[in-house]
C-alpha positions as CSV (number, residue, x, y, z in Angstrom):
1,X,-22.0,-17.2,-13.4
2,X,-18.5,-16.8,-12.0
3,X,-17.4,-16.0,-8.2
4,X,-13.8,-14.6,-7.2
5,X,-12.5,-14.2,-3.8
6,X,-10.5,-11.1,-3.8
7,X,-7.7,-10.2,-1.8
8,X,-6.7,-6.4,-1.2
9,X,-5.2,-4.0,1.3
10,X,-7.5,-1.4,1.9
11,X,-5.4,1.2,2.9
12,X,-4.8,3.2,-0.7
13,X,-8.9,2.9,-1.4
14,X,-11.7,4.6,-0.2
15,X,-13.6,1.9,0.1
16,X,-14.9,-0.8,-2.1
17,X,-17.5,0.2,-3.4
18,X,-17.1,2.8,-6.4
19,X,-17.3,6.4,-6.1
20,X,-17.2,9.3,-8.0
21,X,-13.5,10.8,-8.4
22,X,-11.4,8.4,-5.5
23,X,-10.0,5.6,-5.9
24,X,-11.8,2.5,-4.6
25,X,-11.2,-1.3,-5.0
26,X,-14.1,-1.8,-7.0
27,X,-13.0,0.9,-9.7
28,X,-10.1,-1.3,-9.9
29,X,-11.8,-4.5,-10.4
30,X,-13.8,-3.0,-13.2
31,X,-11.3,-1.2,-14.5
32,X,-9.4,-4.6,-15.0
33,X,-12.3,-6.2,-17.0
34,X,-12.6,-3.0,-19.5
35,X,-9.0,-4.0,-19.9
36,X,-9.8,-8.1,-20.5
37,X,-12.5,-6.8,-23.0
38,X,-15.6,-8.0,-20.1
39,X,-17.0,-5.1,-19.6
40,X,-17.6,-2.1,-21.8
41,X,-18.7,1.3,-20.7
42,X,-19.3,2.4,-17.5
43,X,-22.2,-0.4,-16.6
44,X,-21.4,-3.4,-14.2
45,X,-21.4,-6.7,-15.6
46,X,-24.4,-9.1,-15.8
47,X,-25.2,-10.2,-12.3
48,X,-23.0,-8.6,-10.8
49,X,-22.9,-8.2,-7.3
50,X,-20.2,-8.4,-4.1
51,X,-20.4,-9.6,-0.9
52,X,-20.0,-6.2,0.7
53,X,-19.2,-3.3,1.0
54,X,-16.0,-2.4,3.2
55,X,-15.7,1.3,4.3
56,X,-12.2,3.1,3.4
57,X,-9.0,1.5,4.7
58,X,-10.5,-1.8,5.4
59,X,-8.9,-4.6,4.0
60,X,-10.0,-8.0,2.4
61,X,-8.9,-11.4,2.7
62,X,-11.8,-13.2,1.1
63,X,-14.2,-10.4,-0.7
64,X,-16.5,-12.2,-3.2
65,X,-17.7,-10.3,-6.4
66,X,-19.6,-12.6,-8.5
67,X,-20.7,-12.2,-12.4
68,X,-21.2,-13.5,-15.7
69,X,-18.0,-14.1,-16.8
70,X,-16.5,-15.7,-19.6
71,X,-14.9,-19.7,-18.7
72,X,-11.6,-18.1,-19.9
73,X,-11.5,-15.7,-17.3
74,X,-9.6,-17.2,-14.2
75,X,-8.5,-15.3,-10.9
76,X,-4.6,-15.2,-12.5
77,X,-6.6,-13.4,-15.6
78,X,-8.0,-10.8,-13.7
79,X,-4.5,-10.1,-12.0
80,X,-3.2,-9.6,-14.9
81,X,-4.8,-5.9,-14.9
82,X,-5.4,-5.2,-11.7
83,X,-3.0,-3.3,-9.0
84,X,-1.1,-5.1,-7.2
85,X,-3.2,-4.2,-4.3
86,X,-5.9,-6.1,-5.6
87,X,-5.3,-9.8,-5.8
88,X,-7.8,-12.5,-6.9
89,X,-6.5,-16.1,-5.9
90,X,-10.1,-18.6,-6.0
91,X,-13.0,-18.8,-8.0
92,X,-16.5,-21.0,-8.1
93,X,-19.0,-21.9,-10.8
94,X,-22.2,-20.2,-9.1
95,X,-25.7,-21.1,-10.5
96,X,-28.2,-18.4,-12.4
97,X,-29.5,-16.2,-10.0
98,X,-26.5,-16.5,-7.5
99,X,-26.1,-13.3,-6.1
100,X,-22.9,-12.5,-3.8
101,X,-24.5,-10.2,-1.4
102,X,-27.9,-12.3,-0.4
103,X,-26.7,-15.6,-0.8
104,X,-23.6,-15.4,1.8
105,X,-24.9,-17.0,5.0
106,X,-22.3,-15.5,7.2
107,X,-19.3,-13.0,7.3
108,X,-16.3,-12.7,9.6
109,X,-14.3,-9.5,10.4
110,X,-11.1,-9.6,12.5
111,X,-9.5,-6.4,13.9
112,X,-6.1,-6.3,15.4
113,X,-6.4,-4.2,18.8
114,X,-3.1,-2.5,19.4
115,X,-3.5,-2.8,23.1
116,X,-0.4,-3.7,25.1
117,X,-0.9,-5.8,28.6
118,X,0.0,-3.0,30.4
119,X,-2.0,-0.6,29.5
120,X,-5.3,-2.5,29.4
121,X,-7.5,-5.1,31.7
122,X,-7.8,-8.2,29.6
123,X,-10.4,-9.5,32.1
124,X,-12.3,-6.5,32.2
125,X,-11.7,-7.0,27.8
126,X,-12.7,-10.5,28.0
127,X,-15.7,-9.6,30.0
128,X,-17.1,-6.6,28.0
129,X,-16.5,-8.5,24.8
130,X,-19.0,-11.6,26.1
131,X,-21.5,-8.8,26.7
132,X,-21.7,-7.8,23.1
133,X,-21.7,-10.9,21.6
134,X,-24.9,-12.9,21.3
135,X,-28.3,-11.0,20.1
136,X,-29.3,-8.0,20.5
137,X,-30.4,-4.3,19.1
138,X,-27.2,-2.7,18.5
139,X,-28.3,0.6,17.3
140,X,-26.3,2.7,19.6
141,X,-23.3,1.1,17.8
142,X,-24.1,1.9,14.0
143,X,-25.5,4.8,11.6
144,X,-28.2,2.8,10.6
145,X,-31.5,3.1,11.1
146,X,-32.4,-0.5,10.1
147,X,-31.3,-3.6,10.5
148,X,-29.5,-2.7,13.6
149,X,-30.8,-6.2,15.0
150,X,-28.2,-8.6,14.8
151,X,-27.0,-12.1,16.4
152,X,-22.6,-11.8,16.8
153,X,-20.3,-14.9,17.6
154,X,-16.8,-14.0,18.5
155,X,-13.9,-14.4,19.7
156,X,-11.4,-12.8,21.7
157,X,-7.7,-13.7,22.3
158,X,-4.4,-12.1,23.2
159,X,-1.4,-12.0,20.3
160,X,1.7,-10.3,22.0
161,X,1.0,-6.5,21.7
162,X,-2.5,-7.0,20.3
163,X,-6.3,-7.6,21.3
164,X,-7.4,-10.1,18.4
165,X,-11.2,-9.8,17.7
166,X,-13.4,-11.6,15.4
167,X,-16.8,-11.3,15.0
168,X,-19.2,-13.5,12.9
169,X,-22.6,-12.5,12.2
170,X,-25.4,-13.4,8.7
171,X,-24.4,-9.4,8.3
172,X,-23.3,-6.1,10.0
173,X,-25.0,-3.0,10.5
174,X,-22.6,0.0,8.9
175,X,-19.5,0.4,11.5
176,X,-20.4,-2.0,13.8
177,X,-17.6,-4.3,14.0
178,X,-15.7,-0.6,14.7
179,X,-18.3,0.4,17.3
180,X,-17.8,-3.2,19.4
181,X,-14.1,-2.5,19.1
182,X,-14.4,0.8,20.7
183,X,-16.4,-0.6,23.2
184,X,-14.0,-3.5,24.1
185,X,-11.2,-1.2,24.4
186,X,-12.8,1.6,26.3
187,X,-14.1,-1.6,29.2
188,X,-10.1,-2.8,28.6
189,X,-8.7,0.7,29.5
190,X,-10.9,1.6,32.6
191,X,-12.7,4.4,30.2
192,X,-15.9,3.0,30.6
193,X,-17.6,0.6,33.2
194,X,-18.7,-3.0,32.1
195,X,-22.5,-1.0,33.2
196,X,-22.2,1.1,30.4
197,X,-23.2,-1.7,27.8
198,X,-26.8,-1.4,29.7
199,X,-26.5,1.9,28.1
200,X,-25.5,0.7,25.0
201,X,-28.2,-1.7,24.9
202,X,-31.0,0.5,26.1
203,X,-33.6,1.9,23.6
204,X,-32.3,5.3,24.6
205,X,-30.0,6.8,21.9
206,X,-26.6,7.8,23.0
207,X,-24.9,11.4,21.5
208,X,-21.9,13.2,22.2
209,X,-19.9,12.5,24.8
210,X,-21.7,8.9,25.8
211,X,-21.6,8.1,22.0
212,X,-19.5,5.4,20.5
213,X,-17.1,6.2,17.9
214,X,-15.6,3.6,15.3
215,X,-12.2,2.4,16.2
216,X,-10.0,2.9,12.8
217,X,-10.4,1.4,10.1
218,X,-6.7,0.0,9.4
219,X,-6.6,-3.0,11.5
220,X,-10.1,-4.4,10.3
221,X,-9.6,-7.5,7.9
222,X,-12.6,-9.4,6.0
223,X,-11.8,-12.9,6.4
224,X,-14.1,-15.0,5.4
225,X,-17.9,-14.9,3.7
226,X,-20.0,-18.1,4.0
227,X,-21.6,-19.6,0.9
228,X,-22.9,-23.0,1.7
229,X,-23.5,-24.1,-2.3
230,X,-20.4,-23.1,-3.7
231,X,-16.8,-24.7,-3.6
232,X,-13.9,-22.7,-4.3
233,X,-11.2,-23.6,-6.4
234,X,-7.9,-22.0,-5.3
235,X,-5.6,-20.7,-8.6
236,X,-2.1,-21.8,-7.2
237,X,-0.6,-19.1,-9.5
238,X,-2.8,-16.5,-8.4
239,X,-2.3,-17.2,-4.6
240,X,1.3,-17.6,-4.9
241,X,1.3,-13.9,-6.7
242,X,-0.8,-13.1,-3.7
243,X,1.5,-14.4,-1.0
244,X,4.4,-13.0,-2.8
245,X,2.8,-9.1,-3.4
246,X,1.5,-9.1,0.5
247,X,4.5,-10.2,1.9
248,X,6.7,-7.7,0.3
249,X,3.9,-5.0,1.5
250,X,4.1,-6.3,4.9
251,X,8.2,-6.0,5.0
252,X,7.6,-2.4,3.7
253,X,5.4,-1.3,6.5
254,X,7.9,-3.1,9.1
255,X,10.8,-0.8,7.5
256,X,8.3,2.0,7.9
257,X,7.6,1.1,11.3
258,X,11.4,0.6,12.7
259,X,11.7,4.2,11.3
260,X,9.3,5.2,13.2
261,X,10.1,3.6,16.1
262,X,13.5,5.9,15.9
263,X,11.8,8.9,15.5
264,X,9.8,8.4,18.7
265,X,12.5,6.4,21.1
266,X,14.8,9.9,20.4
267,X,12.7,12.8,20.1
């Protein structure tokens, strides 16, 4: 057994996991061992399993896929055939039965917060942010129907223009890092008073106009998954393609952005 961490910019996916007729990060990582000769057909390798799934337009700094894999096949390997998008930079010898999803102990999300100090209340930010973190039943702030109990640890710090969140839990209900976001910046804005999170914590179901939406999805970042038995082993010519493909990606969106910025300084 073989683990990867997996790099990717989420915005040209629809998702991770594979779907019928889109493009989605984990097409692309399959796609790339059909290429190496790892895979053949349209099955998953032996054992295969990932640490989660990521909804469309999240992005990944440390996304763990795990499978039996040939000792040949290191994270500069893989690279070799995947998009550019997609970058592996560490792998791990895992033991038999290591399974990517059940055996990570914890997962952390950060999400950048556009929120400039002038148009928000980082007290009343700060304040709504140490409600929602600790235990409790967050099914107001997720799809699910399950699992919506869940223990968060967080942080909350300001970065120039942006709210910085980050949120560690064992694992998250579908859209809830979204949903606390949401929160946050509706208590930050003056939208919502710090009593709504009674509401949100209440076993009464909010709809409609009281519901929570998910904040977007572009400014969420996997950083990190938890696996207390394995130890990493960073390929330094993987991560330096890494370093090299997301900085030139990250110049191209501040061109963008500049442009932008015209457009709406003179209209």
């Amino acid at each position: 057994m073989r683990a990867f961490r997996v790099a990717y910019d989420g915005r040209p996916f629809h998702g991770f996991q594979r779907q019928p007729d889109v493009p989605t990060v984990e097409d692309a990582i399959l796609d790339a061992l059909r290429r190496l000769d790892v895979l053949a057909g349209d099955d998953v390798p032996e054992n295969y399993a990932a640490a989660g799934r990521t909804d469309a337009g999240v992005s990944a700094l440390a996304q763990t896929v795990a499978f039996t894999a040939p000792e040949w096949l290191t994270p500069a390997a893989l690279n070799s055939q995947l998009p550019a998008a997609v970058r592996a930079w560490a792998h791990a010898d895992a033991p038999t039965g290591f399974h990517a999803t059940h055996d990570a102990t914890s997962r952390t999300y950060r999400y950048h917060l556009h929120a400039p100090a002038e148009t928000v209340d980082d007290g009343r930010a700060g304040k709504g942010f140490n409600r929602l973190r600790g235990e409790h039943d967050f099914h107001n702030l997720t799809p699910d129907e399950t699992g919506t109990v869940r223990a968060l640890q967080g942080s909350l710090r300001r970065d120039g223009e942006y709210l910085v969140i980050e949120l560690t839990a064992g694992g998250f209900a579908r859209q809830l890092v979204r949903r606390v976001v949401s929160v946050v910046a509706a208590v930050a804005r003056g939208d919502r008073d710090l009593d709504f999170l009674d509401r949100v914590f209440s076993a009464e179901s909010l709809a409609g106009p009281d519901g929570v939406p998910p904040a977007p999805a572009d400014p969420l970042l996997l950083v990190d998954v938890t696996y207390p038995d394995l130890t990493f082993t960073v390929d330094t010519e993987a991560r330096e393609s890494a370093n090299a493909v997301f900085a030139e990606r990250r110049d191209e969106h501040r061109t963008r952005a500049r442009v932008a910025g015209d457009i709406a300084a003179e209209l």
